[in-house]
C-alpha positions as CSV (number, residue, x, y, z in Angstrom):
1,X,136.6,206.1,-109.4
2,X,139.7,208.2,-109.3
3,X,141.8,209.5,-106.3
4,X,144.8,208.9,-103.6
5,X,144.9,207.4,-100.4
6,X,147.9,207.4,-97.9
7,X,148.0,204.5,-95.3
8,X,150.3,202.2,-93.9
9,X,149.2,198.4,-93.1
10,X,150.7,195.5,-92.1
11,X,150.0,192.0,-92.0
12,X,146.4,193.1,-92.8
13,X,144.2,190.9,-95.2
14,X,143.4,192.3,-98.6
15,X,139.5,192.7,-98.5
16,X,139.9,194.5,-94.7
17,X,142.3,196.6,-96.3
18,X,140.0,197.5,-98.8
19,X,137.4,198.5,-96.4
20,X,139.1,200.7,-95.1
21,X,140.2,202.7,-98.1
22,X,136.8,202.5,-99.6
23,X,134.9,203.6,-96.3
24,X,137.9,206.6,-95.5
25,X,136.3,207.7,-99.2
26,X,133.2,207.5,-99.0
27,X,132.9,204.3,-101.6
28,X,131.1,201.2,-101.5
29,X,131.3,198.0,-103.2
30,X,128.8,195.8,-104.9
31,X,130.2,191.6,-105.4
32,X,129.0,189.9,-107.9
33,X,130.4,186.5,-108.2
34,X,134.2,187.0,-108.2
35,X,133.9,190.6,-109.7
36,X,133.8,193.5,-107.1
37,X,132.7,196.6,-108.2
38,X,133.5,200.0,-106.6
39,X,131.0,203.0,-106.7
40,X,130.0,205.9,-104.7
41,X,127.6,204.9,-101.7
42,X,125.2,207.3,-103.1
43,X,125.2,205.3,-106.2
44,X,124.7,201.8,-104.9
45,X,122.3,203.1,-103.0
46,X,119.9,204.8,-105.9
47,X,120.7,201.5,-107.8
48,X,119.7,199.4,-104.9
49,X,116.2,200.9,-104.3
50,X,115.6,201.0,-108.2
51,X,116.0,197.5,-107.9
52,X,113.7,197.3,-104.8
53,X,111.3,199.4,-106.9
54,X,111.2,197.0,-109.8
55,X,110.6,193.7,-107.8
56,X,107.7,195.6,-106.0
57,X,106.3,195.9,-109.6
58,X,107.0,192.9,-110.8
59,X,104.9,191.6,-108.0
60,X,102.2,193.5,-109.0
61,X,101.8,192.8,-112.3
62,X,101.6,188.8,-111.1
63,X,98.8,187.2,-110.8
64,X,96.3,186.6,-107.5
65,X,95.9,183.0,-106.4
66,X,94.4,181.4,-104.2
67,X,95.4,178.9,-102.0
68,X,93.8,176.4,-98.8
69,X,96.4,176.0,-96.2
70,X,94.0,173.1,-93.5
71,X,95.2,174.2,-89.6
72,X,95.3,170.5,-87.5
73,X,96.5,171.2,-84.4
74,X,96.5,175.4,-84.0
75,X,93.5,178.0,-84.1
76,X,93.3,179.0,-87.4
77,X,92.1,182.7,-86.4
78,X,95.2,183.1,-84.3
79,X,97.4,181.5,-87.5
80,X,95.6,183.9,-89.8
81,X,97.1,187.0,-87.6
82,X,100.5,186.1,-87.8
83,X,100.0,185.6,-91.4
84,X,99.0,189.0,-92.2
85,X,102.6,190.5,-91.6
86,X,104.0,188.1,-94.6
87,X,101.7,188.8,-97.8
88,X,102.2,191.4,-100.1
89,X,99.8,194.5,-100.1
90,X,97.6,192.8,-102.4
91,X,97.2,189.6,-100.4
92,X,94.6,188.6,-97.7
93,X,93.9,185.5,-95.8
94,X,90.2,184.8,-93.9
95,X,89.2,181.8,-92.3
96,X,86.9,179.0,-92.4
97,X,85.8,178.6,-88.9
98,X,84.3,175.3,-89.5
99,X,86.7,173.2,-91.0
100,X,89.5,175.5,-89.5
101,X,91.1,176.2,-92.8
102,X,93.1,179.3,-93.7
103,X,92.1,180.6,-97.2
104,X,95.5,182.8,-98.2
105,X,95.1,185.1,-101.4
106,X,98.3,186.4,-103.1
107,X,101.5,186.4,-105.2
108,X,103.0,182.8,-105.8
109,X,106.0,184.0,-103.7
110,X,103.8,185.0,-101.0
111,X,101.9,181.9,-100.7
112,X,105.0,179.3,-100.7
113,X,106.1,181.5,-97.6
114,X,102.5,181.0,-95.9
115,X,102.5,177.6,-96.2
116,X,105.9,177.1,-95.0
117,X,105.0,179.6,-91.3
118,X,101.8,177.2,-91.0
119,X,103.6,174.1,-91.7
120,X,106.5,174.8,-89.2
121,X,104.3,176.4,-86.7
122,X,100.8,174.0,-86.9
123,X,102.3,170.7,-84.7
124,X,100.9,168.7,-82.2
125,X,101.3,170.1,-78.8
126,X,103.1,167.9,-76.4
127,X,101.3,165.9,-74.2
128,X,103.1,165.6,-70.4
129,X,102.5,163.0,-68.1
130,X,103.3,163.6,-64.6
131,X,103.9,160.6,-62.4
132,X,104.2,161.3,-58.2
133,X,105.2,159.9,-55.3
134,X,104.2,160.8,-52.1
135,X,106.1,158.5,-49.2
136,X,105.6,159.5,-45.8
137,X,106.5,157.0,-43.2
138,X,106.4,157.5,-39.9
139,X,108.2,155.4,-36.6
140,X,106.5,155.5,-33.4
141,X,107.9,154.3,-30.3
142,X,106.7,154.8,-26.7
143,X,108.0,152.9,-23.3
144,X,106.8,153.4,-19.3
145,X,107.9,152.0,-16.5
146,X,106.0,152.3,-13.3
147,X,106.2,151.0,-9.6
148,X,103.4,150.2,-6.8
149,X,104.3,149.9,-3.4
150,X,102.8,149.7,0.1
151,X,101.2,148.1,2.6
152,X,100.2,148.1,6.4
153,X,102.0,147.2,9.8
154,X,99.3,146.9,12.6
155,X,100.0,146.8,16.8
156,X,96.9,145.1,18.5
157,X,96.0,142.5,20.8
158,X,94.7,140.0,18.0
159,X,97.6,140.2,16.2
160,X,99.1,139.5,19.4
161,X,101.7,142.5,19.6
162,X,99.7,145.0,21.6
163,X,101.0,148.3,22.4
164,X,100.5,147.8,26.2
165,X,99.2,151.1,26.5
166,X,96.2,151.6,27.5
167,X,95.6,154.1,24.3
168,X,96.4,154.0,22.1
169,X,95.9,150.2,22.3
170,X,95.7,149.3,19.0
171,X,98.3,151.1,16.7
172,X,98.4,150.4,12.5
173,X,99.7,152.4,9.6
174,X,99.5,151.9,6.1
175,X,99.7,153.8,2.4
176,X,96.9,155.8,1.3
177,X,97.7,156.4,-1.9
178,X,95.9,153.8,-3.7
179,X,92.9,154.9,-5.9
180,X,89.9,152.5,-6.0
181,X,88.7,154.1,-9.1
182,X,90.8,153.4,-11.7
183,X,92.2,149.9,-10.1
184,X,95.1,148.2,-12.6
185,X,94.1,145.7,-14.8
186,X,96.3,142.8,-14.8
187,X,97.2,142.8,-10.8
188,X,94.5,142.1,-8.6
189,X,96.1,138.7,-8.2
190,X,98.1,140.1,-5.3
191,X,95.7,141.3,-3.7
192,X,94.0,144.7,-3.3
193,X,96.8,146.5,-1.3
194,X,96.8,150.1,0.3
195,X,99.9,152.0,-2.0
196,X,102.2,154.1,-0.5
197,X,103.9,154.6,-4.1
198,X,101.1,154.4,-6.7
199,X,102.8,155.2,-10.3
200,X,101.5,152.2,-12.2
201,X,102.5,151.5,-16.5
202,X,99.1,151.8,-18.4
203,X,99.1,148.2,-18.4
204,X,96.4,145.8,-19.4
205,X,95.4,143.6,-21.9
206,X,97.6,143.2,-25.0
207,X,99.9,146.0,-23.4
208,X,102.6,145.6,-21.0
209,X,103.2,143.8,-17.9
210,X,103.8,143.6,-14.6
211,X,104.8,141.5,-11.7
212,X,104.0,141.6,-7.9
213,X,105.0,140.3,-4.6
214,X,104.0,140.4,-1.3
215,X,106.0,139.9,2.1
216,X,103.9,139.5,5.3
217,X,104.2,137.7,8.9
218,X,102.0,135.1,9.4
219,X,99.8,137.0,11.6
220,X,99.3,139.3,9.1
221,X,100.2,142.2,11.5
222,X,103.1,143.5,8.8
223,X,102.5,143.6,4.8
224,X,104.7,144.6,2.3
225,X,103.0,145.3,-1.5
226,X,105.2,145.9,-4.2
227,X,104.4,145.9,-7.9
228,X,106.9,146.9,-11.0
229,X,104.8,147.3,-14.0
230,X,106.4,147.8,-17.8
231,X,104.5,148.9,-21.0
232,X,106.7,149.4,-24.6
233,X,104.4,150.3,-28.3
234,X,106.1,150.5,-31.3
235,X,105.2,150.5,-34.9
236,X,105.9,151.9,-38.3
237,X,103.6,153.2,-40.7
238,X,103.8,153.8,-44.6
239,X,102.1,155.5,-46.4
240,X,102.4,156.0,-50.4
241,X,100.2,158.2,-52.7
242,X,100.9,158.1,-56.4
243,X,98.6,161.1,-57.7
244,X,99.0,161.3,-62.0
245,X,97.7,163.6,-64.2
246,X,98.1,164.5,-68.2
247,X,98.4,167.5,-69.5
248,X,99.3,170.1,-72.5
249,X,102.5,171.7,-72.7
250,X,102.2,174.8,-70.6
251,X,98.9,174.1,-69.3
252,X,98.7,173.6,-65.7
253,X,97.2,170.1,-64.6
254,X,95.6,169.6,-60.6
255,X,94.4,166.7,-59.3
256,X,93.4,165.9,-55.2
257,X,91.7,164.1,-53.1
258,X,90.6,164.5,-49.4
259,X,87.7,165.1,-47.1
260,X,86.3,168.0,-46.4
261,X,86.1,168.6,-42.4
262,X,82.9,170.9,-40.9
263,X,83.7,173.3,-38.3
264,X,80.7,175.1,-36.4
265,X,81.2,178.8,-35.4
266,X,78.9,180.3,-32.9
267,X,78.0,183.9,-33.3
268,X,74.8,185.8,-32.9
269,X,73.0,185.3,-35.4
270,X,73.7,181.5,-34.9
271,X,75.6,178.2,-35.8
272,X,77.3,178.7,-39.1
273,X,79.4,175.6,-40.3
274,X,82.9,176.0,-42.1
275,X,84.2,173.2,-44.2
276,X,88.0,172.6,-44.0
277,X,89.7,171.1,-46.8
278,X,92.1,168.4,-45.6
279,X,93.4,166.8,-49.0
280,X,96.5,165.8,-50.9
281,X,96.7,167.7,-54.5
282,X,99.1,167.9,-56.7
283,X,99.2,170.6,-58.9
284,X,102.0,171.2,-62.3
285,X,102.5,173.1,-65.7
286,X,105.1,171.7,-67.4
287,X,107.0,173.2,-70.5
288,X,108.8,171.2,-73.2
289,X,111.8,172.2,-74.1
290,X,113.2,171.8,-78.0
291,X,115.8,169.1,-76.3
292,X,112.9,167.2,-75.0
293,X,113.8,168.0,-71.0
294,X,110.8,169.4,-68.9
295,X,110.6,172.3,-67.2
296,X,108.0,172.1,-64.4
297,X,106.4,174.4,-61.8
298,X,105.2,172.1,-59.0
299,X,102.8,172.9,-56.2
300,X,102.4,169.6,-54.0
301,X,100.5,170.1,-50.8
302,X,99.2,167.2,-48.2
303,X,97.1,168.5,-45.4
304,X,95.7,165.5,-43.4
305,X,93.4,165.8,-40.3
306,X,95.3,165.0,-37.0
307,X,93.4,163.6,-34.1
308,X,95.4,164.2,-31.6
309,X,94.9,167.8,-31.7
310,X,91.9,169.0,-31.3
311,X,90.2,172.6,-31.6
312,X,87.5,173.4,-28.6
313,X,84.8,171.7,-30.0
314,X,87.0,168.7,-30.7
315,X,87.6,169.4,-34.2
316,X,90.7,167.8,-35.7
317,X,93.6,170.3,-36.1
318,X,95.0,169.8,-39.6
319,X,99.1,168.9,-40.6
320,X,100.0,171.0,-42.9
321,X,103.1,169.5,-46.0
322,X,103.8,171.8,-48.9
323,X,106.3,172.1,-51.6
324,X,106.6,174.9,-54.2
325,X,109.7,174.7,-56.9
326,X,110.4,175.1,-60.3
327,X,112.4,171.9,-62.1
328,X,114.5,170.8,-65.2
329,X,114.1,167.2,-66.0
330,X,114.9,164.8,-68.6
331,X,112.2,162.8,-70.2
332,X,111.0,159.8,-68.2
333,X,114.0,161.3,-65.6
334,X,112.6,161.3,-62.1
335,X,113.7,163.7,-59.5
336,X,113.1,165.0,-55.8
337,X,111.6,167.7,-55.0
338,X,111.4,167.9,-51.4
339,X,111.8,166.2,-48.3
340,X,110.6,166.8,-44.5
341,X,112.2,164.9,-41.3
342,X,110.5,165.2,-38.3
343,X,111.5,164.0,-35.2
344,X,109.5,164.4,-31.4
345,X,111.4,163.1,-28.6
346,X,110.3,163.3,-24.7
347,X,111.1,162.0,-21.2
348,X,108.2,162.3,-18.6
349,X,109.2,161.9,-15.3
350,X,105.9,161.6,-12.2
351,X,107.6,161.8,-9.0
352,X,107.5,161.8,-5.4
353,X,109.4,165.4,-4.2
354,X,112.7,164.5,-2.5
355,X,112.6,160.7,-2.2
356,X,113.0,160.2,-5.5
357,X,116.6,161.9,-5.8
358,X,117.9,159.1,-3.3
359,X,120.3,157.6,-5.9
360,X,119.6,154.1,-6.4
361,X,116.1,154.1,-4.4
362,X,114.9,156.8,-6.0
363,X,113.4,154.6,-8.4
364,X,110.7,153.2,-6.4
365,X,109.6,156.5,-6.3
366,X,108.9,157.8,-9.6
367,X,107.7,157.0,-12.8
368,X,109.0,157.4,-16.3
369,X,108.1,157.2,-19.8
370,X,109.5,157.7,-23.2
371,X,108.5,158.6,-26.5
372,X,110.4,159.1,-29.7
373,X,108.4,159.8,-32.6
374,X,110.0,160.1,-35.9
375,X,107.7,161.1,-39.2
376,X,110.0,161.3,-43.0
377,X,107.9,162.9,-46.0
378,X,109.6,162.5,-49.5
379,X,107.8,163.9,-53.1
380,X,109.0,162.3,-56.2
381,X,108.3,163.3,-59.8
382,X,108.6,161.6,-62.8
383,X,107.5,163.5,-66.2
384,X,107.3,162.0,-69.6
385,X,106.3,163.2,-72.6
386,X,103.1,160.9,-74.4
387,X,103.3,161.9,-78.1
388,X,106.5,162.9,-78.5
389,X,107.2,161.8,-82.3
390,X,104.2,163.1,-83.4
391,X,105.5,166.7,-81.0
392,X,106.9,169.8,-81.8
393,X,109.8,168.1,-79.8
394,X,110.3,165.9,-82.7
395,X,110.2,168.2,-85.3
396,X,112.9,169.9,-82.9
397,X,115.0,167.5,-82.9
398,X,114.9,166.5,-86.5
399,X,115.6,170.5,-87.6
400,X,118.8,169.8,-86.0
401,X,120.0,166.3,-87.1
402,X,119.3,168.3,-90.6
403,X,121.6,171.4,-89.6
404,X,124.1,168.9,-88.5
């Protein structure tokens, strides 16, 4: 190779310098060992595929072999397609659908680099297990406070206060607000009064209290009736669901349990009866990474019957608690996924109009009740992986530990 080049470089390593000279004339360079030779591109290039050319027949001039390459954890049909892009011209691979075995025919070459794509790619899928929580718990806490009052004043001549007229002659007034029919429990020991005021607590048995008095002449021509009646629940409930399941790597795993809740729907052709699902499921497909974390796609949903509303027919209505996200845990890590705070809170007020604004005595004319209901959902998920030295996870892992 013969010719001049002009260029000015500084501070410029020697092999970039070369580069350049050699690419601004249309040269390459061929290193072998610590001797660089220089040629036209053209040249390298016919020498190159000559070389190409003589490999390729060299190969075919080798001898065929056979070889039985056993598939434990893969298909073997799906292994043998992946194959097929590796062998030589000559080779071929078929497979033995009842043991699962991959029988490769080719080149030596060829078959060393079968065995090694099977070998890295034929490992135990992991195994996930996915541990939940479900808490809910739920604070209830209710309080009335109710007042009775009445009573009669009477003007006649055997109470011995007449009116001294000749009528009205006998003269009485009293409350007529009491209800006979749905008397309350608890008080009759005073008496069975006529109420002016009648705003009682739903007192009885095991719930509330009350305490009454009565004021009278002896005559009995006057009575006064009053009764203050007080009723207070509270409790807490908690509940916990721990739903698991197993599954593969990427496979998605759903597991639930409930009832199933019939509605009837009249038309004209008849009754027909729906069923309502009203269950807790939880359903995941994990995906393990080469560090061992898991990456999940959760779906947890808890729909639960509630009695306290009702359809037409009297049908529970049903509560409805879902969560849908997509995670990145550790192994055996647990995390939360979602959380739901509900809280109901109401005054009730039953009144009598106008007297029950008088500040102070307004309060022996009305009624009031409380209620403060407060309900706390929380969904925890733990993930571990079940085989994970016998994984692809561990095979991951120890790739690495060899690179480093």
């Amino acid at each position: 190779v013969k010719g001049t080049v002009t260029i000015k470089l500084r501070n410029v390593p020697w092999d970039q310098a070369l580069d350049i000279i050699l690419k601004s004339k249309q040269l390459g360079k061929d290193e072998v060992g610590n001797i660089i030779r220089i040629a036209p591109i053209a040249t390298l290039r016919a020498e190159q595929k000559e070389a190409a050319d003589a490999a390729k027949a060299s190969l075919s001039l080798q001898p065929l072999r056979v070889r039985l390459v056993p598939v434990n954890y893969a298909n073997a049909k799906d292994m043998a397609d992946r194959l097929k892009d590796t062998l030589t011209e000559r080779g071929s691979v078929s497979v033995d659908v009842r043991t699962n075995t991959l029988i490769v025919k080719d080149v030596q070459e060829a078959l060393l680099r079968a065995e090694g794509i099977v070998r890295n790619l034929d490992t135990q899928t992991p195994e996930v297990l996915i541990e939940s929580r479900i808490v809910e718990a739920a604070t209830s806490f209710s309080r009335q406070v109710g007042v009775q009052w009445g009573g009669n004043v009477s003007m006649a001549p055997t109470f011995g206060n007449p009116t001294g007229l000749i009528f009205p002659n006998i003269l009485a007034v009293a409350g007529a607000a009491d209800d006979p029919a749905a008397p309350v429990s608890g008080l009759q020991g005073v008496g069975a009064p006529n109420f002016a005021v009648n705003m009682p607590a739903p007192i009885g048995i095991n719930n509330g209290g009350g305490i009454g008095f009565v004021l009278g002449s002896a005559g009995g021509a006057a009575q006064l009736n009053l009764r203050l009646s007080a009723a207070e629940n509270s409790g807490t409930i908690k509940t916990i669901s721990s739903p698991r399941a197993v599954t593969l790597d990427n496979v998605q795993a759903t597991i639930g349990q409930g009832v199933s809740i019939p509605y009837a729907q009249t038309s004209a052709a008849g009754v027909n009866t729906t069923f309502i699902e009203a269950r807790l499921e939880l359903a995941v497909t994990p995906h393990v990474t080469q560090e061992g974390s898991i990456q999940m796609s959760v779906r947890v949903t808890n729909n639960q019957p509630n009695p306290q509303l009702t359809g037409a027919n009297g049908q529970p209505s049903i509560s409805r608690r879902e969560a849908n996200t997509q995670v990145l845990v550790k192994d055996g890590d647990t995390t939360v996924i979602g959380g739901i705070y509900t809280r109901r809170n109401s005054e009730a007020f039953n009144e009598v109009p106008l007297l029950s604004k008088i500040p102070v005595l307004g309060w022996l004319f009305k009624k009031k009740a409380v209620t403060d209901d407060r309900t706390e959902l929380l969904i925890f998920i733990t993930p571990r992986i079940v085989n994970r030295s016998q994984s692809v996870v561990a095979a991951g892992q120890s790739d690495d530990s060899q690179k480093q």
